[in-house]
C-alpha positions as CSV (number, residue, x, y, z in Angstrom):
1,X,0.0,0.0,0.0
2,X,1.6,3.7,-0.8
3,X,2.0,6.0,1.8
4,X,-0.6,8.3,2.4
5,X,1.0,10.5,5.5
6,X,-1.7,12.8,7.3
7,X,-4.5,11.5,5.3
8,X,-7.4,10.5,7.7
9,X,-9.4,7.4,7.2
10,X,-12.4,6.3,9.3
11,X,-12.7,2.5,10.2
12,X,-16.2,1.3,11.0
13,X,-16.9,-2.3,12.3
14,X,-18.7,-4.2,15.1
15,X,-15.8,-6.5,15.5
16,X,-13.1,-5.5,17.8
17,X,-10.2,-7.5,16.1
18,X,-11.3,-6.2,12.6
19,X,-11.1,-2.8,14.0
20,X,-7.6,-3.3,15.2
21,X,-6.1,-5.1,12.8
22,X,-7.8,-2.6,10.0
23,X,-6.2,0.0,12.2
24,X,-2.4,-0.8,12.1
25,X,-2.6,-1.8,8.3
26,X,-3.5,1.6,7.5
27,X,-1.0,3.2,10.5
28,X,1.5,1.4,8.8
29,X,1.3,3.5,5.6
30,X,1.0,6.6,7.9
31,X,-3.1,7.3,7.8
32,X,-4.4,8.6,10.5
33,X,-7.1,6.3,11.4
34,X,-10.1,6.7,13.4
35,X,-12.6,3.8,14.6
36,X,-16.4,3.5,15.2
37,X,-17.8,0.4,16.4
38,X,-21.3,1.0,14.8
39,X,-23.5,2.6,12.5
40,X,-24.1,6.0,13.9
41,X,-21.4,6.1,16.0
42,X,-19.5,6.6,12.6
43,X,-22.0,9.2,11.2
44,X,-21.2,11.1,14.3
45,X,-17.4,10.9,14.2
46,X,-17.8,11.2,10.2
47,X,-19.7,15.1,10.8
48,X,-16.0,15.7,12.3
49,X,-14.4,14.9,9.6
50,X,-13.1,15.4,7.1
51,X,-12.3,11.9,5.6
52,X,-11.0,11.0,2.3
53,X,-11.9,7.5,2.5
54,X,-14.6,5.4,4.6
55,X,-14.0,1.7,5.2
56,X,-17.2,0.1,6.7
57,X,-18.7,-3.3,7.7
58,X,-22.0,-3.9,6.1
59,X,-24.2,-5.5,8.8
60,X,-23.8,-4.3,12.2
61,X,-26.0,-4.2,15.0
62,X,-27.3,-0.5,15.0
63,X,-27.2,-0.6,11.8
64,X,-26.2,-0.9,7.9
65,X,-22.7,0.0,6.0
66,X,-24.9,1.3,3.4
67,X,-26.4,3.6,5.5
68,X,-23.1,5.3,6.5
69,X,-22.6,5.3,2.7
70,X,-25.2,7.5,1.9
71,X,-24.7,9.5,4.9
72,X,-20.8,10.3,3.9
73,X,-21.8,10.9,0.4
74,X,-24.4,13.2,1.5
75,X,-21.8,15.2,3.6
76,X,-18.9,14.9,0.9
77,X,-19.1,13.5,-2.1
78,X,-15.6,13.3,-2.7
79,X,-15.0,10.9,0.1
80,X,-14.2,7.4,-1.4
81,X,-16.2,4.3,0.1
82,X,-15.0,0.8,0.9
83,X,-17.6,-1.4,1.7
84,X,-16.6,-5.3,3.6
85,X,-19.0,-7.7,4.6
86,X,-18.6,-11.5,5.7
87,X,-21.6,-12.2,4.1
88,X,-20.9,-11.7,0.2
89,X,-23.2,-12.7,-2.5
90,X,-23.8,-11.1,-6.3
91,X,-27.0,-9.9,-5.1
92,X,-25.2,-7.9,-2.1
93,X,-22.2,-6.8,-4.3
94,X,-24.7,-5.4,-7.3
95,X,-27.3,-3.8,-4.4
96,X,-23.7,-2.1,-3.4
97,X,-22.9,-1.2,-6.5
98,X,-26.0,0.6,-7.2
99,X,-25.9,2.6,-4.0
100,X,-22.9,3.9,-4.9
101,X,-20.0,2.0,-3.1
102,X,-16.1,2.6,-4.6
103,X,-15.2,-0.9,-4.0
104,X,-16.6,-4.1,-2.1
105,X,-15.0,-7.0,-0.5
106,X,-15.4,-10.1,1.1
107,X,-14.2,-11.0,4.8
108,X,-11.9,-11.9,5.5
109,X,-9.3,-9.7,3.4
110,X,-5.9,-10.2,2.7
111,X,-3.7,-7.4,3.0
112,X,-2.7,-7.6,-0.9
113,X,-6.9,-6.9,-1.7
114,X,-6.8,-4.2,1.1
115,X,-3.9,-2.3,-0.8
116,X,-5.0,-3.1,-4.2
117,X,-8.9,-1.4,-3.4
118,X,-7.2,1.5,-1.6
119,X,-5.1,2.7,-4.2
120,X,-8.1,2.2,-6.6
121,X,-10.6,4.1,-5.2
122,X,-8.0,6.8,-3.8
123,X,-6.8,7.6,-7.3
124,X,-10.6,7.6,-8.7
125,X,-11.8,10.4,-5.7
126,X,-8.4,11.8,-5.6
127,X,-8.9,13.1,-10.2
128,X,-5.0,11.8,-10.3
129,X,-5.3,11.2,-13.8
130,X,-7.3,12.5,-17.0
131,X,-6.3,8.8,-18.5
132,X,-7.2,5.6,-17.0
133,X,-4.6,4.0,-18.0
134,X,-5.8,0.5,-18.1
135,X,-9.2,1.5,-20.6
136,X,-8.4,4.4,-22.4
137,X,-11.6,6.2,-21.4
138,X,-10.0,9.5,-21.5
139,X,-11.6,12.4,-19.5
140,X,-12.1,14.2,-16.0
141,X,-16.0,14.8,-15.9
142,X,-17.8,13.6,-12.9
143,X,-20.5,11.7,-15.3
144,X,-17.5,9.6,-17.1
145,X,-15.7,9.2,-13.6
146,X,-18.8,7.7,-12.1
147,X,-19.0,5.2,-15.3
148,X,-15.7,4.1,-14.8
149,X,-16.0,3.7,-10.8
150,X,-19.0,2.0,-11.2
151,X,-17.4,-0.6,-14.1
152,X,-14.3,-1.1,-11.7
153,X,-16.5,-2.5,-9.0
154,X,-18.7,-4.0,-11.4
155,X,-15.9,-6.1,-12.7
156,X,-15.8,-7.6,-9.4
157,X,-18.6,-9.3,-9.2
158,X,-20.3,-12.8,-11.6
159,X,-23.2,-10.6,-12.3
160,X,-24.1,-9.6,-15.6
161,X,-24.1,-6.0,-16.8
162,X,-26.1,-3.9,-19.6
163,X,-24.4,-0.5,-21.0
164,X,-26.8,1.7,-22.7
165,X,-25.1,4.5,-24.4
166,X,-25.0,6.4,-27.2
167,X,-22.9,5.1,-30.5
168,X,-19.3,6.0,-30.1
169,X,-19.0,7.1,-26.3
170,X,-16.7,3.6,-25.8
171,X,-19.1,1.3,-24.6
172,X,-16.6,-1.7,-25.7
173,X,-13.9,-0.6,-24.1
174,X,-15.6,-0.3,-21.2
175,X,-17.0,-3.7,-21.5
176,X,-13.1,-4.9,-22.2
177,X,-12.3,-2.5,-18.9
178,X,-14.6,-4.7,-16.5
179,X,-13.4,-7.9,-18.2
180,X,-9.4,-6.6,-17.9
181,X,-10.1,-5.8,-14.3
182,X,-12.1,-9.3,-13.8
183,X,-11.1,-12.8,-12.4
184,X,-11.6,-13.9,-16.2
185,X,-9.0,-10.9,-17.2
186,X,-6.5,-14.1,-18.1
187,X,-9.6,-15.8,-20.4
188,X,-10.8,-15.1,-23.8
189,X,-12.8,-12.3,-24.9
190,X,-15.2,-12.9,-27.7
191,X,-17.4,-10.0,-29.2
192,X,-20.1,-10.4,-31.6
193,X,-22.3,-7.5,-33.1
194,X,-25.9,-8.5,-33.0
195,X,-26.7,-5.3,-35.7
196,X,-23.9,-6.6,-38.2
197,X,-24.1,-10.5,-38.3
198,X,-27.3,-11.0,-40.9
199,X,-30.5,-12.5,-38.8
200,X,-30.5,-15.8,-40.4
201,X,-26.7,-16.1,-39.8
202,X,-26.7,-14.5,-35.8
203,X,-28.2,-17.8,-34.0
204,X,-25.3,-20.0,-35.8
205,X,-22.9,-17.1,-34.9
206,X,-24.0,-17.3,-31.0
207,X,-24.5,-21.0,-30.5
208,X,-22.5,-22.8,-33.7
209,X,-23.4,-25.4,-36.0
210,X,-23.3,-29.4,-36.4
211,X,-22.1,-30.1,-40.5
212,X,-25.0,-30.8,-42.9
213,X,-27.5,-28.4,-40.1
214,X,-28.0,-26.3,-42.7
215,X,-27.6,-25.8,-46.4
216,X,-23.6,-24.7,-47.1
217,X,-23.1,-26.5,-43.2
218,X,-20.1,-28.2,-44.6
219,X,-18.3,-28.8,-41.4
220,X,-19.3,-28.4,-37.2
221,X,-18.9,-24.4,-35.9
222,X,-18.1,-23.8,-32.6
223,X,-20.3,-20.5,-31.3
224,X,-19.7,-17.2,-29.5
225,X,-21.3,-18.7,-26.4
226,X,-19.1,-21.4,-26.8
227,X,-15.4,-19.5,-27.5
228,X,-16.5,-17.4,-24.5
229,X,-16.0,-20.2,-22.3
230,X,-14.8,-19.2,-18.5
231,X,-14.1,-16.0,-20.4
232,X,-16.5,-12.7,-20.9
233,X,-19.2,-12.6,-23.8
234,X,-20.0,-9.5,-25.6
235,X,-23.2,-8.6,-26.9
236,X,-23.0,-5.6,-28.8
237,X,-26.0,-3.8,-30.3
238,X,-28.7,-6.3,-28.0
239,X,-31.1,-4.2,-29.4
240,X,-30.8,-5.5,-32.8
241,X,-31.2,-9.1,-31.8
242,X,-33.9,-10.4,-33.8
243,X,-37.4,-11.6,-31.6
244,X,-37.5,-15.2,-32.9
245,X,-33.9,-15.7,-31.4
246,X,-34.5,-13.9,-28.4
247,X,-36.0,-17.2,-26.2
248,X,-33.0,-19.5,-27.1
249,X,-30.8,-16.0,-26.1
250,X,-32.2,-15.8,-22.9
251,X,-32.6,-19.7,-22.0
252,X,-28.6,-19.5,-22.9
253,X,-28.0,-16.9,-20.4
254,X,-30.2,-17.8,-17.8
255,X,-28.9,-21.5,-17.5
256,X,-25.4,-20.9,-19.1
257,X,-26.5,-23.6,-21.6
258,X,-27.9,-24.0,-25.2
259,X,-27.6,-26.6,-28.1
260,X,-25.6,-26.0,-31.6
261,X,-28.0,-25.9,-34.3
262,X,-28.4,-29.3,-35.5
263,X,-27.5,-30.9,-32.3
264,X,-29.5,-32.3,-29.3
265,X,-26.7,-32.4,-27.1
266,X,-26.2,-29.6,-24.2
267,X,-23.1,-27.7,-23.9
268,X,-22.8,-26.1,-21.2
269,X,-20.4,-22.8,-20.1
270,X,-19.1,-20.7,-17.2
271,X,-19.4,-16.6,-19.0
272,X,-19.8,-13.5,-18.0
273,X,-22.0,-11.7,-19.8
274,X,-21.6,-7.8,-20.9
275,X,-24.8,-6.7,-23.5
276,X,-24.4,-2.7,-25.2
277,X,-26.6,-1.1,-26.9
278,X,-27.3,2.5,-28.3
279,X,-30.8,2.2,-28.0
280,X,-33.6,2.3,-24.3
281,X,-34.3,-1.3,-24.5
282,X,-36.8,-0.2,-22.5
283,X,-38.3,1.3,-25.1
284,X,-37.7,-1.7,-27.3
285,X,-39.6,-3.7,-24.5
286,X,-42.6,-1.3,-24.8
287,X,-42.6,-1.4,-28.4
288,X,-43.1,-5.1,-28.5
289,X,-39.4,-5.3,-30.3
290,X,-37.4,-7.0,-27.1
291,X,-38.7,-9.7,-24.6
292,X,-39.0,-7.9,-21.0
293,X,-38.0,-11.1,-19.4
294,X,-34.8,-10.9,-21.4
295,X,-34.4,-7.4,-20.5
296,X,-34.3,-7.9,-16.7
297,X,-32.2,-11.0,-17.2
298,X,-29.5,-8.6,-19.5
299,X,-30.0,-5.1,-16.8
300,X,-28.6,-6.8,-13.3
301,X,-26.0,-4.2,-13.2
302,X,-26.8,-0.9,-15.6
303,X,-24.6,1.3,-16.6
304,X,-24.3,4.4,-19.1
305,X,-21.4,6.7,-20.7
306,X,-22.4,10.0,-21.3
307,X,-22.4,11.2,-24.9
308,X,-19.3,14.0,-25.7
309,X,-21.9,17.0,-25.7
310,X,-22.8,16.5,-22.2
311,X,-18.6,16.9,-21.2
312,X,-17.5,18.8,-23.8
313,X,-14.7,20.0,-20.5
314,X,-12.9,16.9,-22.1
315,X,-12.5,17.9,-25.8
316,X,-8.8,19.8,-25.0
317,X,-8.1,16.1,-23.3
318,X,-9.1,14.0,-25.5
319,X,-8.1,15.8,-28.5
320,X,-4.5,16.0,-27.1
321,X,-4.5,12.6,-26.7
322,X,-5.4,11.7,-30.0
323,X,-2.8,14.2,-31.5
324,X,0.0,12.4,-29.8
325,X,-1.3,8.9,-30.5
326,X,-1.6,9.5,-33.8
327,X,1.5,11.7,-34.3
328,X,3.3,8.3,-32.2
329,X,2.3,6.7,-35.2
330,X,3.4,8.4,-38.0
331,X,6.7,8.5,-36.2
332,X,6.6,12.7,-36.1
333,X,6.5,14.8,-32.9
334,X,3.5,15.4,-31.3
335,X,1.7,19.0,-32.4
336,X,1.0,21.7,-30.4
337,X,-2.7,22.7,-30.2
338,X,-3.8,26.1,-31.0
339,X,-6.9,27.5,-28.2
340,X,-8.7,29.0,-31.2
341,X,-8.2,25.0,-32.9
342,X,-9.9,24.0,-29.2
343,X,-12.3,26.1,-29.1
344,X,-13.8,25.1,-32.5
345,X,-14.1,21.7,-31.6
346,X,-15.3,22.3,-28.5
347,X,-18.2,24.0,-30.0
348,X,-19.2,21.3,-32.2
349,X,-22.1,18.8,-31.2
350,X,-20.0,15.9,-32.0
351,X,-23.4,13.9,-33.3
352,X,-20.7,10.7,-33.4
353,X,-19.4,11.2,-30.1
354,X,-16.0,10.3,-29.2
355,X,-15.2,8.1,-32.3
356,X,-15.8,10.9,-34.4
357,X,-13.2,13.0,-32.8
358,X,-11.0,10.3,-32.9
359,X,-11.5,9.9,-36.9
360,X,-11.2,13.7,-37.3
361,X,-8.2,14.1,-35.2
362,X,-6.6,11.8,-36.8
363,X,-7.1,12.9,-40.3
364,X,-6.1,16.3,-39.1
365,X,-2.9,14.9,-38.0
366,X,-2.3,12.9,-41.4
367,X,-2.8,15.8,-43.2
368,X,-1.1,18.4,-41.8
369,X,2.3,18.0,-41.3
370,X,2.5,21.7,-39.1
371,X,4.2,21.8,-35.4
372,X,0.9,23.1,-34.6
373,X,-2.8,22.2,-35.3
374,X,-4.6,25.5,-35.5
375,X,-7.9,27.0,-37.2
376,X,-6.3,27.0,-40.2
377,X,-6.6,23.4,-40.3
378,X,-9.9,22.9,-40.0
379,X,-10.9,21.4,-43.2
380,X,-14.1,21.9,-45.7
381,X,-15.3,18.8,-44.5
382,X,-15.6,19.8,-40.7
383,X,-16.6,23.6,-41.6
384,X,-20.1,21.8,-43.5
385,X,-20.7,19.5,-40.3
386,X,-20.2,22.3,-38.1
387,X,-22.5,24.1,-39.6
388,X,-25.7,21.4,-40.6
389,X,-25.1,19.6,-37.0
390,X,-24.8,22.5,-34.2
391,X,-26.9,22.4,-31.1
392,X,-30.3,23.2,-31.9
393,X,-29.9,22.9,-35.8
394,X,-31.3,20.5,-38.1
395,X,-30.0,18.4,-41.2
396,X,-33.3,19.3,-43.1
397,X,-33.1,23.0,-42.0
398,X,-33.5,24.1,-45.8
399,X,-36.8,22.0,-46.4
400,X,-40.0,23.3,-44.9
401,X,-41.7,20.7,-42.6
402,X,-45.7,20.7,-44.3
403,X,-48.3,20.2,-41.2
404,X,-49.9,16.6,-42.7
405,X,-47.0,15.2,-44.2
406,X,-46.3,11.5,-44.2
407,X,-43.9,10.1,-41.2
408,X,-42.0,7.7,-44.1
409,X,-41.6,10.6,-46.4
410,X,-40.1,12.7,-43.7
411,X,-37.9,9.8,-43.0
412,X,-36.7,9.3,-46.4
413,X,-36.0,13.1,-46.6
414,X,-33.6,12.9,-43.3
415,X,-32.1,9.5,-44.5
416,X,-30.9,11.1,-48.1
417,X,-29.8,14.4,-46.7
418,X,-27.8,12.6,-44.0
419,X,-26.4,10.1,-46.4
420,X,-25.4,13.1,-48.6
421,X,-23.9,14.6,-45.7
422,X,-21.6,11.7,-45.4
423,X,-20.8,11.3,-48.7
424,X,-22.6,8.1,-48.2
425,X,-20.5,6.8,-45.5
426,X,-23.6,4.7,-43.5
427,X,-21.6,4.1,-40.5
428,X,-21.4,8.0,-39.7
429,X,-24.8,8.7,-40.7
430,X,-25.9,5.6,-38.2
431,X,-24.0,7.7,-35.4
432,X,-25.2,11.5,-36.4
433,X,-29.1,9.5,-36.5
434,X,-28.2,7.3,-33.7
435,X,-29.4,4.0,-35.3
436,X,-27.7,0.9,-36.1
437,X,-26.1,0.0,-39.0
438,X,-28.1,-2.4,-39.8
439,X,-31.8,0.2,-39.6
440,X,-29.8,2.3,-41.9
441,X,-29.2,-0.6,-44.2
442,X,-33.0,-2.0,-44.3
443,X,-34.4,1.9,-44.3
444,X,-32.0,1.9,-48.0
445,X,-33.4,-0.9,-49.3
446,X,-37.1,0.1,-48.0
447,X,-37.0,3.3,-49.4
448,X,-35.3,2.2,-52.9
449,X,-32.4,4.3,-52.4
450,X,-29.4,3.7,-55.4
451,X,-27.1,1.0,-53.1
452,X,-24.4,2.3,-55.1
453,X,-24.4,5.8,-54.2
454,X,-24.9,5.1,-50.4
455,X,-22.8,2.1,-50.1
């Protein structure tokens, strides 16, 4: 454990000899440590404060470790929470999760987890670092900070975990985050994309294939489910998963078992399950496009990145970090940013969030070969999306909206223009509309539009 001289740190636990022995580990790296034997005896001592960092039993006799939780956060939200029960469970770890604990561990603990969950949550409420270092989620906003705290202790636990998010926030590498920081961190990883795999191909994709199951069969497929094994399965796009395939899905996840196609036997696997998607599957639920039982099943731990508009404070970061990786890779010195360069992209909606940036930054970077990146550089390209996709604009702006006019026209009118915004690039347009790929393909062919031009 690093030293942490002068910092105070309030112990709370029924136990006499978990108090003590709490209290010399952390003397040991020069905290100044204070006890309380219960519930509200620590709420007291807490109110004369302050303390960076809470460590707390959960079940006591006066009362709950989450209780003191919420009481510290209330008083300071900056204070970082341990929470250490004898009693652990997935249902315990994910109801501490939601509350809003930093970390959570299981009596007794080693001195090696002790350190290791310290240094953790002491760097998260201490803002050390603009980079994680072990995700690349790149930023200093409370909203992304809470994401990432809440993924770190997520990754602790068996329990399953749904990331709703808009597209190009990083909702895979967060998945890969909780899986690095994981037991499984050591297994395989296997991604599939629910949106890109074509519906009569996805069940085959997920669960594999016995030879001669199907027509072009011509030998056995092992499955996603199946390469996943004692590793982490990801679901990307969940939303897109067709209905018809959604019982099988959730039988799979619910019993960690499922049948190749053209089999009867049972294989069975040990996963972890992380599901993304761009769209309220909620929504999906009430629209009669996504089973609610497989919904619940999926959302046992929630979580969300907040699109780049809502911390646009991280633009200068991120863009900086982008100029140096990509300058890294063309083997040149990193460029110096101009505030006027900034300031331009930090008053652009970013519709494609933070995979757009990355794209443009490193096109900007490609192409100029200046020591610094100023306004100058800004190409035509940027100039026409700054100007048809700032807040409170619209990509149909020039076209008059007639009271009575049909919903699919309307559509077919925003598809084109965005299309022709893009050049025909569907992946960006899918981002600036936030649908999949795959709505944006079947809303081409549905409307008749020339495959060529928007390929």
């Amino acid at each position: 454990m690093k030293d942490y001289p002068n910092s105070a740190v309030l112990v709370v636990d029924d136990e006499p000899g978990v108090r003590t022995a709490l209290q010399l580990s952390f003397q040991r790296q020069g905290w100044r440590v204070e006890t309380a034997a219960g519930a509200q005896e620590a709420i007291r001592k807490f109110a004369c404060g302050p303390f960076p960092l809470v460590v707390t039993d959960v079940r006591m006799p006066d009362g709950n470790g989450v209780d003191v939780m919420h009481a510290v956060r209330n008083a300071s939200p900056s204070t970082a929470v341990i929470l250490l029960t004898a009693y652990g469970s997935v249902p315990e770890a994910v109801r501490a999760i939601r509350s809003g604990a930093c970390d959570y561990l299981i009596k007794p603990v080693s001195f090696e987890q002790l350190r290791s969950a310290v240094e953790r949550v002491m760097k998260q409420a201490g803002n050390c670092a603009e980079l994680d270092p072990d995700c690349e989620l790149v930023g200093r906003a409370p909203s992304l900070r809470r994401a990432i705290e809440r993924a770190r202790i997520a990754a602790t636990t068996e329990a399953d975990v749904l990331i709703e998010a808009e597209s190009g926030t990083g909702k895979e590498l967060l998945a890969r985050y909780i899986h690095d920081m994981s037991d499984r961190a050591t297994k395989s990883f296997v991604a599939v994309n629910c949106a890109a795999v074509p519906e009569q191909l996805l069940e085959s994709e997920l669960f594999g294939h016995a030879k001669g199951a199907f027509t072009g069969a011509t030998a056995m497929k092992f499955g996603k489910f199946e390469l996943a094994n004692s590793g982490t399965l990801l679901l990307d796009e969940i939303g897109e998963m067709p209905l018809n395939l959604q019982p099988k899905l959730l039988r799979a996840l619910q019993e960690r078992e499922f049948e190749r196609l053209g089999e009867t036997r049972t294989t069975h696997v040990d996963i972890r399950v992380i599901a993304t998607t761009n769209v309220s599957l909620r929504g999906r639920v009430e629209q009669g496009k996504f089973r609610a039982d497989l919904y619940y099943r999926l959302n046992v731990i929630p979580l969300s990145l907040p699109p780049l508009r809502e911390r646009r404070e991280d633009i200068p970061t991120l863009a900086k970090f982008f100029a140096e990786k990509f300058a890294a890779q063309s083997r040149r010195p990193a460029q110096r940013l101009h505030p006027e360069f900034i300031q331009r992209l930090q008053a652009y909606a970013w519709p494609g969030n933070v995979r757009e940036l990355l794209n443009y930054m490193r096109r900007v970077v490609v192409l100029n070969q200046t020591a610094e990146l100023g306004p100058e550089c800004l190409d035509q390209e940027f100039l026409e999306l700054e100007q048809a996709v700032s807040s409170g604009s619209s990509i149909v702006q020039s076209d008059v909206v007639v009271p009575g006019t049909p919903i699919r026209h309307l559509e077919r009118q925003l598809l084109e223009k965005t299309l022709g915004l893009t050049d025909g690039n569907r992946t960006r347009a899918a981002e600036m509309l936030g649908i999949s790929l795959r709505t944006i393909r079947n809303k081409i062919r549905e409307y008749g539009l020339p495959p060529r031009r928007f390929a």
